[in-house]
TORTI-279289 format. One record per residue: residue in one letter; x, y, z of N, C-alpha, C in turn; residue number from 0; chain. Coordinates in steps of 0.001 Angstrom, whole numbers, plus 500000, padded with zeros to 6 digits. Layout:
BEGIN
('A', (X, Y, Z), (X, Y, Z), (X, Y, Z), NUM, 'A')
...
END
This chain:
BEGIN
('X', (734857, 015259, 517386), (734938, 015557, 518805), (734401, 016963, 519055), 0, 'A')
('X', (733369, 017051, 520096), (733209, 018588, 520428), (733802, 019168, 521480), 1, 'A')
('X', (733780, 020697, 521506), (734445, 021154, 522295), (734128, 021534, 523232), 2, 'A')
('X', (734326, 021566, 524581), (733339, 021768, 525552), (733875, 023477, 526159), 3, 'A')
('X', (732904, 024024, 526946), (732534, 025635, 526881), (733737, 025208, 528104), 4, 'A')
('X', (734566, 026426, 528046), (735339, 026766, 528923), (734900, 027736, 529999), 5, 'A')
('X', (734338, 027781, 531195), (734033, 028397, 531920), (734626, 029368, 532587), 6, 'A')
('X', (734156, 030826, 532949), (735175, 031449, 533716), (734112, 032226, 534619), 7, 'A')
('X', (735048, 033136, 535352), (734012, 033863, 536821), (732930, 034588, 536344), 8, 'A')
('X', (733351, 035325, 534861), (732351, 035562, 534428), (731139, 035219, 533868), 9, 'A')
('X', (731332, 034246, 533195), (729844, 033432, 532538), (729277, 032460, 532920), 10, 'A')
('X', (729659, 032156, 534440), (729048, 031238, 535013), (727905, 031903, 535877), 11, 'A')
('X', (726734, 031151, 535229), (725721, 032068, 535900), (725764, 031966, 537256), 12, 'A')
('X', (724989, 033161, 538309), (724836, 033501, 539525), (723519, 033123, 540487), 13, 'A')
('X', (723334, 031696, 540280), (721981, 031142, 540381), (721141, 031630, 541671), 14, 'A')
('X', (722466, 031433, 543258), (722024, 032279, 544252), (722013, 033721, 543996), 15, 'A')
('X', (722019, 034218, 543424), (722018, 036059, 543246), (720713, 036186, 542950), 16, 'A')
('X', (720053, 035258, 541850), (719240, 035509, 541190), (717943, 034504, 541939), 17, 'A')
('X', (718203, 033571, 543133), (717042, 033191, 543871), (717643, 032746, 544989), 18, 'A')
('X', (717722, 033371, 546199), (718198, 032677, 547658), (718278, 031280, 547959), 19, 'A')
('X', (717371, 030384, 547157), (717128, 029262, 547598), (718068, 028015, 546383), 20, 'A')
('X', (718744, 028681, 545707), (719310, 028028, 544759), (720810, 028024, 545179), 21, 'A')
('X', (721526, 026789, 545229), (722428, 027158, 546134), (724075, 026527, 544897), 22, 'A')
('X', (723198, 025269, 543844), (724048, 024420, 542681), (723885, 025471, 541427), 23, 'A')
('X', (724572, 025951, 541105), (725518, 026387, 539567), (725550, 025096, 538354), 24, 'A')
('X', (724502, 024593, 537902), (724972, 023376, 537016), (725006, 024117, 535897), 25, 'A')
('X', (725688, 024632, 535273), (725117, 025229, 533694), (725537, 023926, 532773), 26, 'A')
('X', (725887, 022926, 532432), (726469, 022381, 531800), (725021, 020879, 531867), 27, 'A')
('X', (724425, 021139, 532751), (723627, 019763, 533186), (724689, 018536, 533778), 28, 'A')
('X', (725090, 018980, 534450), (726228, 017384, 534319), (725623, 016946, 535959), 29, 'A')
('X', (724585, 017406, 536902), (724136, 016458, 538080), (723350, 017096, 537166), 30, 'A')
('X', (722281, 015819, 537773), (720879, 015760, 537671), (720198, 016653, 538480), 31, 'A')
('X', (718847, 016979, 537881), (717966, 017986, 538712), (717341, 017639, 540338), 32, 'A')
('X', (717382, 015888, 540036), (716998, 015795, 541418), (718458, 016080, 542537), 33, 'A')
('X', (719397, 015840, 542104), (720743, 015932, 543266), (720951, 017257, 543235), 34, 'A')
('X', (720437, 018337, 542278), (720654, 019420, 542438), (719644, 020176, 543661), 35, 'A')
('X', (718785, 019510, 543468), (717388, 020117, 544425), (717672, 019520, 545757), 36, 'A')
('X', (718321, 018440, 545918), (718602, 017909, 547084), (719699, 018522, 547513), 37, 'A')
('X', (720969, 018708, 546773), (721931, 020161, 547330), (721449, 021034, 548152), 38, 'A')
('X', (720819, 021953, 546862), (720212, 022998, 547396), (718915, 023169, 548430), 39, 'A')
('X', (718624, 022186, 549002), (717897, 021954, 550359), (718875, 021738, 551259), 40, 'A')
('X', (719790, 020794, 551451), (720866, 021004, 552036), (721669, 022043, 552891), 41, 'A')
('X', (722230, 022542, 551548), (723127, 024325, 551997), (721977, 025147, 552317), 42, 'A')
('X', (720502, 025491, 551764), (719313, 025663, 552844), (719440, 025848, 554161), 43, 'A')
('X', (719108, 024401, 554124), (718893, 024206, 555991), (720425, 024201, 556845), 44, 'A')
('X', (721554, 024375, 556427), (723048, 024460, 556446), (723177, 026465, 556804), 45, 'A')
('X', (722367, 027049, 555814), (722713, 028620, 556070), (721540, 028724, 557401), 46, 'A')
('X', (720471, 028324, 557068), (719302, 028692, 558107), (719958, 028135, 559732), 47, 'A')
('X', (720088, 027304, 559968), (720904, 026599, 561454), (722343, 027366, 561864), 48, 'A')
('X', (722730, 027820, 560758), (724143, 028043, 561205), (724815, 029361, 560713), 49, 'A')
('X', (724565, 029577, 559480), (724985, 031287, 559161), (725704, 031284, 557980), 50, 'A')
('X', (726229, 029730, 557682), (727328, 029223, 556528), (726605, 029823, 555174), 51, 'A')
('X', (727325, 030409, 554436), (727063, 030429, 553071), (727853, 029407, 552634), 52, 'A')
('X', (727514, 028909, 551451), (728032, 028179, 550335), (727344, 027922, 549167), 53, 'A')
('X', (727633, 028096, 548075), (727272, 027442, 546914), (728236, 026442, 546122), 54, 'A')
('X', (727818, 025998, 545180), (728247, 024718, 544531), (728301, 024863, 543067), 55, 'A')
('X', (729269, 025180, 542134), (729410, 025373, 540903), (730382, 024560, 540281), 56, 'A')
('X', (729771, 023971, 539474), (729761, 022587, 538775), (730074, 022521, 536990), 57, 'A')
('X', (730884, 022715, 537219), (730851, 022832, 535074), (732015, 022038, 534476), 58, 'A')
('X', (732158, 021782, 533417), (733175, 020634, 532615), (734813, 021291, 532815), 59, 'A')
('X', (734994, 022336, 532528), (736254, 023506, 532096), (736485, 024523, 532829), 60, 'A')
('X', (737619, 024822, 533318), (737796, 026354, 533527), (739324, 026537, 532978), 61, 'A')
('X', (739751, 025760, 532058), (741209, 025710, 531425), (742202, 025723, 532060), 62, 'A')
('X', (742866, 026379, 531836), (744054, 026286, 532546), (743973, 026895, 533887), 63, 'A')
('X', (742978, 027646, 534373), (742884, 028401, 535942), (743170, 026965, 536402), 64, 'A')
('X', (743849, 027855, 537855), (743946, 027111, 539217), (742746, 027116, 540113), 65, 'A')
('X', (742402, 026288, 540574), (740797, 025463, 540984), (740986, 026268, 542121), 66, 'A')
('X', (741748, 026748, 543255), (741842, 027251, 544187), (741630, 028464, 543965), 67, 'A')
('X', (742647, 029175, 542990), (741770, 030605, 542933), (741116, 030983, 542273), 68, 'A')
('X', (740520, 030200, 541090), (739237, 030169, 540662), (737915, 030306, 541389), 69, 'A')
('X', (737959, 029373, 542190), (736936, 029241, 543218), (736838, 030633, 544157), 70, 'A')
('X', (738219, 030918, 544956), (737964, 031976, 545758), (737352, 033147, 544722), 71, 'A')
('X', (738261, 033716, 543603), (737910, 034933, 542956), (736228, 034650, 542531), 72, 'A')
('X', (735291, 033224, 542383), (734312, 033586, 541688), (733434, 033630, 543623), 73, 'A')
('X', (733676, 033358, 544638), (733061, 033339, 545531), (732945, 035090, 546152), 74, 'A')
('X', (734265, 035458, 545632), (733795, 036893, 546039), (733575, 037747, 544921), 75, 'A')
('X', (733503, 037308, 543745), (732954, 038093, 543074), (731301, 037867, 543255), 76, 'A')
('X', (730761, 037057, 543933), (729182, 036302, 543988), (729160, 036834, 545589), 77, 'A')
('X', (729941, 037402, 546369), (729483, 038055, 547741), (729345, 036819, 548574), 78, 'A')
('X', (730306, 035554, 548520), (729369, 034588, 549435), (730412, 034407, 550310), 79, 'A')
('X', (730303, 034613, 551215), (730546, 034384, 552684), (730435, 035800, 553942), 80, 'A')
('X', (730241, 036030, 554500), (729791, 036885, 555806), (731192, 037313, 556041), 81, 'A')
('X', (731488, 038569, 555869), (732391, 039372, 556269), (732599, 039622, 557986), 82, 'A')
('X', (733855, 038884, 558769), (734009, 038409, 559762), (733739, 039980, 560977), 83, 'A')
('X', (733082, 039966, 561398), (732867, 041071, 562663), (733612, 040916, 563940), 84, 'A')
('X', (734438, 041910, 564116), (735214, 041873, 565235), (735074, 042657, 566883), 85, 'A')
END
């Protein structure tokens, strides 16, 4: 049996950081390249119409973390969402 990579905020690469138009995190391959490209056209035309950030990070493991604040801590450690103006 192998063991599969346990993911955390840190080593999950930063695909939007590193190209605006990349919006899916697959490091693991687990969607395919075409549903990934179709995502990321998606959240595209989703930020361009409307202002929404989002990305999509996708991997086998994150162990024992809680999916809720997993998610928030790696979304602001990645800067994604628009800091609300009052």
């Amino acid at each position: 049996m192998q063991s599969q990579e346990i993911y955390t905020t840190k080593n999950i690469p930063k695909v939007h950081l590193q190209d605006k138009t990349r919006y899916v995190c697959n490091p693991a391959g687990i969607l395919s390249v075409s549903a990934c490209g179709e995502i990321d056209r998606m959240l595209y035309a989703l930020e361009q119409q409307t202002g929404i950030e989002t990305v999509v990070a996708v991997v086998p493991s994150i162990g024992n973390e809680d999916c809720f604040e997993f998610s928030h801590q790696l979304l602001n450690e990645w800067g994604v969402g628009k800091k609300r103006q009052e």
